[in-house]
Backbone bond lengths (Angstrom), bond angles and torsions (degrees), N, CA, C in turn:
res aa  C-N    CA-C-N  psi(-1)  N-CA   C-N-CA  omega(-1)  CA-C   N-CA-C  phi
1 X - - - 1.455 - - 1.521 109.28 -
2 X 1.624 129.36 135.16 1.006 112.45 177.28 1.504 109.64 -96.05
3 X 1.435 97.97 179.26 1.569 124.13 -166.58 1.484 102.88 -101.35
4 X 1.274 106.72 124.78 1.375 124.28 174.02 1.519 117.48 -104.76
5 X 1.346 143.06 175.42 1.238 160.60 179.80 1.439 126.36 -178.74
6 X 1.214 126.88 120.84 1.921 122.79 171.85 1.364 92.50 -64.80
7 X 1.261 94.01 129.82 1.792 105.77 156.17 1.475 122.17 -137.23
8 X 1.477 112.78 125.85 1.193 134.08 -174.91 1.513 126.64 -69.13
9 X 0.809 106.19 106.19 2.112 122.13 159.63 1.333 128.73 -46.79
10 X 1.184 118.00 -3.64 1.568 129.88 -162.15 1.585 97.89 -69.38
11 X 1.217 124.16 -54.77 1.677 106.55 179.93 1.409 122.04 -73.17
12 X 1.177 115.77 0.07 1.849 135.94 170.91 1.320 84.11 -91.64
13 X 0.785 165.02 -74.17 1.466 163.93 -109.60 1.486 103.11 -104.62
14 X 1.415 112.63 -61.55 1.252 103.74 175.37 1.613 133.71 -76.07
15 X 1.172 100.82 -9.11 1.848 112.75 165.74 1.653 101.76 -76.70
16 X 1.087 115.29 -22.53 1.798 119.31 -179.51 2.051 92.55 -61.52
17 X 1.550 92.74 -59.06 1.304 93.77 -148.49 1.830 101.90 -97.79
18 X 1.438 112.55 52.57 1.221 136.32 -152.80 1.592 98.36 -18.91
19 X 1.543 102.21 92.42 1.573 123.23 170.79 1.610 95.50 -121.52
20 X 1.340 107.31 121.25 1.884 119.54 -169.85 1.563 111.15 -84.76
21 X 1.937 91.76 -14.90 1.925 74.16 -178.48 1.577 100.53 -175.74
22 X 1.525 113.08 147.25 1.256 100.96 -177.43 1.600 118.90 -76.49
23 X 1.171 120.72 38.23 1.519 103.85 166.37 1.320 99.59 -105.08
24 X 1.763 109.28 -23.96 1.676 104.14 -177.15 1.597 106.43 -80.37
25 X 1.395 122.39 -27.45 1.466 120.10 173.07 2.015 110.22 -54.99
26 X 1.096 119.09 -27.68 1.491 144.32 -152.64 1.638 86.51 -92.18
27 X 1.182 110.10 -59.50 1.612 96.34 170.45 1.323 133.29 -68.15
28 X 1.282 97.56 -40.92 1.708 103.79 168.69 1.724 120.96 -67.02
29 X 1.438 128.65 6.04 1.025 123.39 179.74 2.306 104.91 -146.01
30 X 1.810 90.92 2.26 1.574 69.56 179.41 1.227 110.67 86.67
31 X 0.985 143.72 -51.29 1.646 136.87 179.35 1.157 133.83 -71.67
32 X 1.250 111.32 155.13 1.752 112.48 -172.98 1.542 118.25 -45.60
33 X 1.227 130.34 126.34 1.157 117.84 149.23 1.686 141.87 -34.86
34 X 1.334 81.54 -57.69 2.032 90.83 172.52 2.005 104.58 -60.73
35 X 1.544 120.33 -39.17 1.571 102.80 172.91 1.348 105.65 -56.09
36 X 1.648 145.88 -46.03 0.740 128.79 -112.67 1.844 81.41 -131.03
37 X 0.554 131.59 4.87 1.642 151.40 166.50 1.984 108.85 -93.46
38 X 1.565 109.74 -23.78 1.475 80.77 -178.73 1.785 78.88 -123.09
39 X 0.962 127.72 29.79 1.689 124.68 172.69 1.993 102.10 -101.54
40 X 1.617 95.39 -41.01 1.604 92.13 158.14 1.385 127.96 -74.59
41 X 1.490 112.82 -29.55 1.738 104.08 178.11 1.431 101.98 -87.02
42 X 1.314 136.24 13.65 1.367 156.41 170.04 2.135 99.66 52.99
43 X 1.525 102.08 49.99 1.662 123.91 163.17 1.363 116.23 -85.97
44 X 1.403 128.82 0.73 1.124 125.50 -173.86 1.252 113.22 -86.40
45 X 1.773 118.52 154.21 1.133 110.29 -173.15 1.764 110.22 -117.60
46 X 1.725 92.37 1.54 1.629 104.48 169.75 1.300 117.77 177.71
47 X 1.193 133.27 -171.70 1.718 136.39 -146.85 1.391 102.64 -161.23
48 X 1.311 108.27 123.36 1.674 105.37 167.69 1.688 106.97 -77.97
49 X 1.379 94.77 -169.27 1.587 90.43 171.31 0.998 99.75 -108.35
50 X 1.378 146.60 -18.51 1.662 134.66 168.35 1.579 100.87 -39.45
51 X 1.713 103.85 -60.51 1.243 114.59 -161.06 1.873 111.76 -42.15
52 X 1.569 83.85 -53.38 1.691 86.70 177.60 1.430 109.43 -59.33
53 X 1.181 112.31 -63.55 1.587 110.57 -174.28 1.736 109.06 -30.59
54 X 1.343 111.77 -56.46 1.714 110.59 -165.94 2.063 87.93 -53.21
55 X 1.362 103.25 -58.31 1.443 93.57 -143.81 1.555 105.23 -61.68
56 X 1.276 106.88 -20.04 1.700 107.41 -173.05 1.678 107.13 -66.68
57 X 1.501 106.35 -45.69 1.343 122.02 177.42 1.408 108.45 -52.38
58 X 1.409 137.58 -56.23 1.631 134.68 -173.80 1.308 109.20 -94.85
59 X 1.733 119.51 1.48 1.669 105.17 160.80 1.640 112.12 -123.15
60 X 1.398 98.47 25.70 1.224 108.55 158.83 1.660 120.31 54.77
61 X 1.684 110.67 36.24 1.266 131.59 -138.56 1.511 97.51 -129.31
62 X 1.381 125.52 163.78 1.461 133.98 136.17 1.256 107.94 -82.96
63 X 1.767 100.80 165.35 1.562 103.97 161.88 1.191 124.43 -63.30
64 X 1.539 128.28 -33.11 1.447 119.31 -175.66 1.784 112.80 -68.89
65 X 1.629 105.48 -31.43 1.158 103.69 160.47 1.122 124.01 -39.94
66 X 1.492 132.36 -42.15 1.296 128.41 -154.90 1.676 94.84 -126.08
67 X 0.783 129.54 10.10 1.695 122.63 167.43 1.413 105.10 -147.87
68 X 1.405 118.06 160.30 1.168 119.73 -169.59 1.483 132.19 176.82
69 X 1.410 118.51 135.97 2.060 109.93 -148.09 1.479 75.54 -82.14
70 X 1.793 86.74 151.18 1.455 100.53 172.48 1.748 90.67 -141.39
71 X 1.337 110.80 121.25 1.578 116.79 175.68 1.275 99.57 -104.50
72 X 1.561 99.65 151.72 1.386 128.42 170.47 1.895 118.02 -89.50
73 X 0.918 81.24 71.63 2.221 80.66 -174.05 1.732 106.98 -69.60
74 X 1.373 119.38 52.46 1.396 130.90 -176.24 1.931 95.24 -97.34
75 X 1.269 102.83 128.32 1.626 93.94 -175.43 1.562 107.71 -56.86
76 X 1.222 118.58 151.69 1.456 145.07 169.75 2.091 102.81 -66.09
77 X 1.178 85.37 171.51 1.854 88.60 -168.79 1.477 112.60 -71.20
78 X 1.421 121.51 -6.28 1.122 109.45 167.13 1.385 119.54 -103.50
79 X 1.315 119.67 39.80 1.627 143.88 -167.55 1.337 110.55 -121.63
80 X 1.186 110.76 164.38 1.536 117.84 173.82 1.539 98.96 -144.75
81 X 1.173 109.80 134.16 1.457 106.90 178.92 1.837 129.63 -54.94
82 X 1.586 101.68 4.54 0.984 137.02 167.40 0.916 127.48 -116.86
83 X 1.307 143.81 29.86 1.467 151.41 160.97 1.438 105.18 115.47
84 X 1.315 105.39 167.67 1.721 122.28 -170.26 1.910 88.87 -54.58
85 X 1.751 86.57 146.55 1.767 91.66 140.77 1.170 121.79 -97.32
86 X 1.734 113.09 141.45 1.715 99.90 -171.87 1.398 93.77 -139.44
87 X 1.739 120.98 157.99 1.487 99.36 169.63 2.047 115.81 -74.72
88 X 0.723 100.04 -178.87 1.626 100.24 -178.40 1.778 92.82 -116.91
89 X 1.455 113.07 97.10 1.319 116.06 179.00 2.015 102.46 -56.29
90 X 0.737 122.05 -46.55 1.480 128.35 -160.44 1.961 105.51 -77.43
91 X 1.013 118.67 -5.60 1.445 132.61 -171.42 1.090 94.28 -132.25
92 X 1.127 131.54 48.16 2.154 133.48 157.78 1.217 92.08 33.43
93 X 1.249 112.84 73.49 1.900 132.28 153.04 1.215 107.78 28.15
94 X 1.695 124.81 53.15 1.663 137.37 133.10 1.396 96.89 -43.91
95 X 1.066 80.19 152.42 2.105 104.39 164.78 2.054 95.26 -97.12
96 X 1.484 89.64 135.31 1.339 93.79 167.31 1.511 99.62 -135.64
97 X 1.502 119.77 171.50 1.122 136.73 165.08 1.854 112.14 -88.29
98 X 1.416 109.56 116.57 1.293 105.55 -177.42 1.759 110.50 -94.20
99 X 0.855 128.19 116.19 1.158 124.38 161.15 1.974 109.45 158.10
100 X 1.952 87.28 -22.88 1.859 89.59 -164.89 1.494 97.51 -64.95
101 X 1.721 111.73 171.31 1.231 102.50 -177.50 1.924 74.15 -146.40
């Protein structure tokens, strides 16, 4: 199964809308510094919707603009970063690597 995570745009976003730093973003929208300090080092573990609302409103953004799924397509444990393991019915059920060539 892969691994997913939201990941945030906010320091892409604010180099768009040449804002130099989040204490000046923090004024321009009212909000805490420390939220808006671990939403750029992307430490957060969640978002109100005020929060979104302010920031969408002063970076002139949607939410998908500014948040966004990021999956991990790294094979799962029955993977090899080289193709499935499978038994090899025809070779008295060795494990082979399917995919090498």
């Amino acid at each position: 199964m892969a691994v997913a995570r939201i990941a945030c745009n906010l320091s892409t976003l604010m180099g768009k809308k040449k804002i130099r730093s989040v204490l000046q973003l923090s004024k321009m929208t009212g909000l805490d510094r420390g939220t808006l300090t671990r939403l750029w080092k992307e430490t957060a573990e969640g978002i109100s919707f005020r929060t979104l609302l302010q920031l969408c409103t002063v970076l002139q953004c949607d939410v998908g603009d500014l948040l966004h799924v990021e999956r991990d397509e790294r094979p799962s444990s029955f993977e090899s970063p080289h193709g499935r393991v499978a038994e090899d019915k025809k070779a008295g059920g060795e494990r082979r690597e399917e995919g090498l060539r």
